[in-house]
Structure formats: structure tokens, C-alpha cells
VMD Tcl script that draws the C-alpha trace (Angstrom):
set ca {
  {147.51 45.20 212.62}
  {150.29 46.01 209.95}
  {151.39 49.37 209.45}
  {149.92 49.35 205.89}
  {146.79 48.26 207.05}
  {146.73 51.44 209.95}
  {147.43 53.87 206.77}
  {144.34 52.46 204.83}
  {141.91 52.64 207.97}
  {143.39 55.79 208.40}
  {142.54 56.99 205.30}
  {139.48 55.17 204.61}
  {137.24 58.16 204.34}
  {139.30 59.57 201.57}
  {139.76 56.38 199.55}
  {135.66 55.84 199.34}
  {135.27 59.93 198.15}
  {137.75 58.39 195.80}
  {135.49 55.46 194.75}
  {132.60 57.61 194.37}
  {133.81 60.01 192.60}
  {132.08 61.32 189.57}
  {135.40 60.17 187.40}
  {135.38 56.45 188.60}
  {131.67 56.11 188.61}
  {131.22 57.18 185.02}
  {134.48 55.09 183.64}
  {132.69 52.14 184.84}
  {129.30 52.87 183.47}
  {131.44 53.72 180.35}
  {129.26 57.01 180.24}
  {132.32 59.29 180.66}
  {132.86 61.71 178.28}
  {135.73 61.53 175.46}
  {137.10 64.72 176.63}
  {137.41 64.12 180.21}
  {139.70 60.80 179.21}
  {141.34 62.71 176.91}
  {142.58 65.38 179.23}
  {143.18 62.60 182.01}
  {145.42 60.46 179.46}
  {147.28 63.20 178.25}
  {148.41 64.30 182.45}
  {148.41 61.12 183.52}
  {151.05 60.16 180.84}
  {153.15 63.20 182.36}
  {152.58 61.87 185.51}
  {153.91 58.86 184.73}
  {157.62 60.03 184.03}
  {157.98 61.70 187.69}
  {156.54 58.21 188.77}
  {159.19 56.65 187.09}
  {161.62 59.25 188.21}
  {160.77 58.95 191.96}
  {160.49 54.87 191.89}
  {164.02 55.38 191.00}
  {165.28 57.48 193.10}
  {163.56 54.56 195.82}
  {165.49 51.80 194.29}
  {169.28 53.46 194.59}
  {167.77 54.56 198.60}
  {166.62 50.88 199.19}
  {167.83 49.13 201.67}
  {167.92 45.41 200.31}
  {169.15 43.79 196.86}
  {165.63 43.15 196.34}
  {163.80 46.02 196.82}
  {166.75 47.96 194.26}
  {165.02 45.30 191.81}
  {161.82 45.88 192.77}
  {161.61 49.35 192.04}
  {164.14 49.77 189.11}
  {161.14 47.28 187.74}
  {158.64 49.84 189.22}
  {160.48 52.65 186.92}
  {160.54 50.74 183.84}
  {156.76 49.67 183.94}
  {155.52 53.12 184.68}
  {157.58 54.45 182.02}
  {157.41 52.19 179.31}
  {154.50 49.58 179.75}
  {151.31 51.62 181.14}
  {152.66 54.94 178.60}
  {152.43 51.77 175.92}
  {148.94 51.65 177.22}
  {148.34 55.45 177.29}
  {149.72 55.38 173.74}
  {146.90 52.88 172.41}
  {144.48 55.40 173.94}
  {145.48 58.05 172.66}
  {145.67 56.47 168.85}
  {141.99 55.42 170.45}
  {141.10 59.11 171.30}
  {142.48 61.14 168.46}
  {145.52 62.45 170.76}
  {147.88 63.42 168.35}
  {151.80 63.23 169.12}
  {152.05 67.30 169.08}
  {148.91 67.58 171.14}
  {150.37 65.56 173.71}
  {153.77 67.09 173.51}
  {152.16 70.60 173.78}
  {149.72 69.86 176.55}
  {151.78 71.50 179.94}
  {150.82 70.01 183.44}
  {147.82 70.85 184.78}
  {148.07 72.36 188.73}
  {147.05 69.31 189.99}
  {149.54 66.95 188.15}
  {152.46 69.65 188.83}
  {151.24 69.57 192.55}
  {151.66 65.53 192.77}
  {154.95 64.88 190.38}
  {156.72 68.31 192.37}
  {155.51 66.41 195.72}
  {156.76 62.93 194.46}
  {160.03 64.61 193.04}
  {160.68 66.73 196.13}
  {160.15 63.71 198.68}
  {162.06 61.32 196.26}
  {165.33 63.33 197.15}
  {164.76 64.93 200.25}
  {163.24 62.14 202.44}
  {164.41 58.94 203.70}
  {163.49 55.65 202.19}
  {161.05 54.65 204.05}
  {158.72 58.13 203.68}
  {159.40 57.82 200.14}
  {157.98 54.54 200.04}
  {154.70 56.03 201.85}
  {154.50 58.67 199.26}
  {154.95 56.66 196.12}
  {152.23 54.11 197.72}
  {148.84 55.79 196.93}
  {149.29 55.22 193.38}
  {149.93 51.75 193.45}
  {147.23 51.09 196.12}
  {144.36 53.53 195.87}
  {144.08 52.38 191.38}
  {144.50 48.55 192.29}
  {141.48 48.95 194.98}
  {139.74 51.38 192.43}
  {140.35 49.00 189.65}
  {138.98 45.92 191.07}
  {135.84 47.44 192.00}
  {135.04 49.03 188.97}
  {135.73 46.08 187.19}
  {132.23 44.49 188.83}
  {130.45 46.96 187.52}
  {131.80 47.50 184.25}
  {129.09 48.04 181.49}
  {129.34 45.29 178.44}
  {131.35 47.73 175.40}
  {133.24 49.71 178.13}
  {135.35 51.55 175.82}
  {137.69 52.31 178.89}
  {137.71 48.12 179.24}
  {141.23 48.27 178.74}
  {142.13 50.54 181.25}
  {139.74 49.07 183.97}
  {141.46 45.99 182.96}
  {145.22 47.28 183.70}
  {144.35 47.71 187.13}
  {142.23 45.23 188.13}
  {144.98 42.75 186.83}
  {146.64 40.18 188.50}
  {149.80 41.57 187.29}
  {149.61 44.87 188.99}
  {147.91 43.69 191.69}
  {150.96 41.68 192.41}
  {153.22 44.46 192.19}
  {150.91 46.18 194.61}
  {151.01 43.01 197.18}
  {155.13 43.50 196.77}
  {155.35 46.94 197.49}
  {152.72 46.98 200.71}
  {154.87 44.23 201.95}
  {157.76 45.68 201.71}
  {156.63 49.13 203.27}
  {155.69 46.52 206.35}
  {159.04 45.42 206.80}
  {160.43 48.82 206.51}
  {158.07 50.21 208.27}
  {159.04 47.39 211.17}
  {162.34 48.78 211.80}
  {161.36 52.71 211.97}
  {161.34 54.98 214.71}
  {158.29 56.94 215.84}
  {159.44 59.75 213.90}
  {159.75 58.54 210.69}
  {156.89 56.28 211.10}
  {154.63 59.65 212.03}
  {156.03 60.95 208.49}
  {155.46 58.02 206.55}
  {151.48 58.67 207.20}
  {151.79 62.35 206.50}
  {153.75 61.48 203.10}
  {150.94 58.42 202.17}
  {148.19 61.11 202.90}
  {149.23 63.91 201.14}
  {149.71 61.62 198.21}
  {146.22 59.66 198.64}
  {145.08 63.32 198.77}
  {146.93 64.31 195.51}
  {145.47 60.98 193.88}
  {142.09 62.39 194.56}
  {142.69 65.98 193.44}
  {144.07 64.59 189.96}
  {140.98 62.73 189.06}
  {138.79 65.63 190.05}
  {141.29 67.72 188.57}
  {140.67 65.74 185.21}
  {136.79 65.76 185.59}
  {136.78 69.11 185.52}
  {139.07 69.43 182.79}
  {140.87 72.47 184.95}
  {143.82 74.20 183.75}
  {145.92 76.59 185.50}
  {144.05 78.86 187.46}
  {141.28 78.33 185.35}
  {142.67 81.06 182.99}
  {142.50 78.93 179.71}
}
mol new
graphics top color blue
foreach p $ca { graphics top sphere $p radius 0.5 }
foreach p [lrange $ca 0 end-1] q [lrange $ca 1 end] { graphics top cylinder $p $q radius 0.2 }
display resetview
């Protein structure tokens, strides 16, 4: 059994609350309301710049020519190609530059990019590969089964699409393979915080779609 393949047994109970969440079910049905995409576009596009951030910070840690490549590729694409995407939706959703712009992080998204950002520099490679895996895992497996139930006239098609891609699914193949091989040549120590770092960020993954469901801001003051 690969080491990925322990994480996601390990986890499975989490990723199916994932699945069936309220959020997933009702993108695919295509019965989710406007404002609940809105508000997840909007801190998922902040999001998306710590991702970046943090899948740098993993390419000048790597420990092969490769992997730099890998995830200074990882960077660019969560920066520039999926906030392309975001951008279409946004035009789609009436999200206007300055509502974006003057939108702050919701708990949940400052909770994930301050735990992405904060293992980024403080842990070693390999934990900050286990950390920056959920994302890349948990929305391929989420895509590709909502994608079998889509409803004809999704109007979240294009998103659905995104992840249930071959493209990104590629990208996800690459990076569980690589956490294998690093994973091969860790010690019990840093393999015992690898799974505490891909938990607490498969955790985080769920929080930010409930987060977004609920449409909660800080404290639930505003």
C-alpha cells in the first residue's frame, strides 16, 4: 500500500462528508444558489494566491530538478489559469472588480491560506507536500464524481469541468507520485507529520465549502 493511498483510507470518512455535502450536491444538480457561488468564487480566488504562494515556497524546498518544475508550474496555474477561470465567473455572476477587491477573507479561508503559509516556511518538504495535497486531491475526486451527475444547463458546467479534466487530473497523478517517493525516504517522524499536515488540510478543504454554504463571515458579525 503507498503512503498516499494510507492518507486517503485514512481519511476516507472525511472525504465522503465532503462528497455529500450540501455545496457539492447542489453544484451538480445545478440547483445552488447564485449567492452561495458568488461568495465561494470571490474566497476561493483569495485562496488561490496563498496556493500559489505555498506551491512556491515547495518548489525552491524540493529536492529534485523536477519537482522545482513541477511546482513553480503548480504556482503559475493556481495563480493565473484557474483565477482566469474565476474571472469568467465572476463577469458570469455580476462580481464586480471592487467587489472582489473589497471582499476580506472569510475565517475559514484565513484559517487554510495562514495554515498553508505557516507550514510552507516552517516545515520540511515533505510535510509541506502533505499539506498542499488536499486541494489537489480531494477537488479532482470531487470533480469527477460530480461530473456523472451533472444536470444538462449546469451553469457551474465549467467549473465541474476544470476538475474533472484530464489536465488537472494529471497534475494530481504527478504530485501523489511524487509525495510517494518522498514519502519513501522519510523517517517515522516526519512521516507521522505528513498525515497530521494532509488532515488538517483535508479538514480545512471541508470547512471552506461549508464555510461558503453558509455564506459566514467573521464571527458571524456582518
Amino acid at each position: 500500500m503507498t503512503f498516499t493511498h494510507q492518507l486517503w483510507q485514512k481519511n476516507l470518512e472525511l472525504y465522503g462528508k465532503i462528497q455529500n455535502h450540501p455545496f457539492n450536491q447542489e453544484l451538480a444538480s445545478g440547483t445552488l444558489k447564485p449567492e452561495i457561488f458568488q461568495h465561494y468564487i470571490i474566497q476561493d480566488s483569495h485562496y488561490l494566491l496563498a496556493y500559489g504562494r505555498a506551491l512556491a515556497v515547495a518548489a525552491a524546498k524540493a529536492f529534485e530538478a523536477d519537482d522545482v518544475i513541477q511546482f513553480s508550474e503548480g504556482a503559475k496555474v493556481a495563480i493565473i489559469v484557474e483565477r482566469s477561470l474565476h474571472s469568467d465567473f465572476m463577469t458570469q455572476f455580476g462580481i464586480t472588480k471592487e467587489q472582489f477587491e473589497q471582499t476580506p477573507l472569510t475565517l475559514a479561508c484565513h484559517h487554510y491560506t495562514s495554515f498553508l503559509t505557516a507550514t510552507a516556511w516552517s516545515e520540511s518538504y515533505p510535510v509541506v507536500l502533505a499539506s498542499l495535497l488536499p486541494c489537489f486531491w480531494i477537488y479532482a475526486e470531487i470533480g469527477k464524481e460530480i461530473v456523472q451527475h451533472s444536470q444538462e444547463n449546469n451553469p457551474y458546467q465549467a467549473w465541474i469541468d476544470t476538475y474533472a479534466g484530464e489536465e488537472f487530473n494529471t497534475a494530481v497523478n504527478n504530485i501523489i507520485a511524487t509525495v510517494n517517493d518522498v514519502a519513501a525516504q522519510a523517517d517515522e517522524r516526519t512521516l507521522e507529520k505528513m498525515h497530521q499536515a494532509y488532515r488538517r488540510g483535508a479538514e480545512l478543504e471541508w470547512l471552506f465549502w461549508d464555510s461558503a454554504y453558509h455564506q459566514r463571515q467573521w464571527l458571524g458579525l456582518d
